[in-house]
Each structure stands twice: as C-alpha cells, then as structure tokens.
N, C-alpha and C positions, 0 to 999 in steps of 0.2 A: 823184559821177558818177551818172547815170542813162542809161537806154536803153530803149527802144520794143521790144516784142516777141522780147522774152530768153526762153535756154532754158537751166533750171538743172538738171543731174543733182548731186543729194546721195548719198555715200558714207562710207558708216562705215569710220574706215581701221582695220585688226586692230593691235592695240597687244601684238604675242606669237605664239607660231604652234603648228599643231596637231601633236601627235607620237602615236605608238603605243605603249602599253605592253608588256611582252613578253607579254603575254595576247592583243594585238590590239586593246581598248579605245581609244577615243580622245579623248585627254584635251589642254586647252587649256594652253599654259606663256605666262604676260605678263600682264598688267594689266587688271585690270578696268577699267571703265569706257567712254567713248564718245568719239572724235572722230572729225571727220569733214572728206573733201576735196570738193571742188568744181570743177565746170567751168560756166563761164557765158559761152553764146555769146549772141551778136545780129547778125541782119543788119536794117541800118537806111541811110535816104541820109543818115545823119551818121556819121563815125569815131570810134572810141574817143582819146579826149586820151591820150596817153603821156606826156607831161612825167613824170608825177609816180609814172608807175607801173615800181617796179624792183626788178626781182625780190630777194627777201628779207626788203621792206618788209611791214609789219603795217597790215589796214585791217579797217576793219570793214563787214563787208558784214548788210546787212538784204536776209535770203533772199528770195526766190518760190517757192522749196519749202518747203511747207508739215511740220511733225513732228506729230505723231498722239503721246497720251499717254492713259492711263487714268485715270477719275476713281474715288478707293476714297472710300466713306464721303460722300460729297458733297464732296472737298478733291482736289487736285492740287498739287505742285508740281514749276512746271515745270522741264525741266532747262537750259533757256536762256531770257536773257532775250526778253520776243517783241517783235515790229514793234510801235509804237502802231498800234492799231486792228484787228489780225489776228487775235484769240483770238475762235473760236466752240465751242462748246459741243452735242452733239449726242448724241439718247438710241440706243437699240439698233435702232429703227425710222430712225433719221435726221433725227427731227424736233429744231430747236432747242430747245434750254436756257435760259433766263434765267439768269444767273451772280448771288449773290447780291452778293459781293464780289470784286474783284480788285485785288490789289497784289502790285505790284513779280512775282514770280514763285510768285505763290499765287493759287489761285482756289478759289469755295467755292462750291457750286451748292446750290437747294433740295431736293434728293431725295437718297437713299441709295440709286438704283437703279444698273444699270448707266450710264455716260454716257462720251463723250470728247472730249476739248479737242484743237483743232485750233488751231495759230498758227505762224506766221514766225516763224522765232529770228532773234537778232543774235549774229553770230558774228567772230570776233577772231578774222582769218585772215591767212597770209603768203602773199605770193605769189610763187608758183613760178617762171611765166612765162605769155606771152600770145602771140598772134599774129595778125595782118591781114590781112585780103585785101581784094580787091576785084574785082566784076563790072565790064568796062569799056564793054562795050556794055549791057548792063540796068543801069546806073547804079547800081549799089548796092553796097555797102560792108558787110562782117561783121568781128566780130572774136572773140577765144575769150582764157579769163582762165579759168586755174589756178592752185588755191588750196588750201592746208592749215590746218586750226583748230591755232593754238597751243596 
C-alpha cells in the first residue's frame, strides 16, 4: 500500500511501569528494550483499499519517521532494519558523512568523531484498527491506521 502526504506519529510503547520506593525514589519494573506504536494518517482524493487490512494482522510497514542513533568509534548498529535508500549520516555541525560501509544493519563511517545516522526502519507491526472518512463537498478522502511493533 502506499499514499501521498502521510503523517506518521512514532511511539515508544513502556514495556513495565514506574513505582516508588519506600524512600520516594523512582524506579522502573518491566523490560528493557524498545517497541514502538504507530498512527499513520493521510488525506488524499484516493481511499485506503481495506480488503486486506484486519485488525490483528501482521504487516510491515517501511516508516516516514525517521530514528536518530549514535555513531561510537566510527560503527553503529542499527536497531532496525532501515528503508533501502534512507541512511544518512551526519557530523555535530550537521554536515554529511560519507559512510564507509554499510550492510545489512551496520554502518562504519571514516572519523571517530562525534556523528549520527538517520534512517527509516522497517517494522513488523500488527494492526489494531483503522478508520475513514471523507470530505464530501472538498472532495477528499482521509484515512488513520493504528499499529503496534510485534
């Protein structure tokens, strides 16, 4: 599926939740790690196809929000797979990087300065539910797709 003029909010969902200790401290209880939900809207003069989309099903969606990651030592890896074509590279001023190598979800760049990688992930996401509307006098049609990474 694709669509003209999407707007993607990315959400890290808490995998745990926060409590207080009897001192007042506060400390995290649940799982490290990261996943994250999704809502992608678009209003466009074409409709989202729904055949195929029903809620619980597993799709993989290739973001438009972009994740930001740190480069140590001149290496990164990333923490999701990214878009083909979407990994750029950027120093502490903002100016690009030339990447020396890049596979699969490694990159190696020529400096050991600070720098950071920017790229679309592809993410393995279920979906929740969606919903449609439509403008009937400005002719135009939107639609909203909610989503959770497996």
């Amino acid at each position: 599926m694709s669509a003209r003029g999407c707007i993607q909010e990315l959400i890290p969902i808490s995998q745990g939740q926060f409590k207080r200790t009897v001192n007042g401290d506060l400390i995290f209880i649940g799982m490290q790690g990261k996943k994250y939900k999704t809502t992608i809207s678009c209003q466009d003069a074409t409709v989202l196809a729904t055949d195929d989309l029903i809620p619980g099903s597993i799709i993989q969606v290739s973001c438009i929000q972009p994740l930001w990651q740190k480069v140590v030592d001149g290496k990164a890896t990333l923490e999701r797979p990214p878009v083909l074509g979407s990994i750029s590279v950027v120093d502490e001023n903002k100016q690009l990087i030339n990447f020396l190598h890049c596979g699969e979800n490694h990159i190696e760049i020529d400096t050991t300065e600070v720098a950071y990688v920017s790229y679309r992930p592809i993410l393995t996401m279920r979906i929740i539910s969606y919903s449609l509307k439509t403008n009937e006098w400005g002719v135009k049609s939107g639609w909203s797709l909610q989503l959770e990474e497996v």
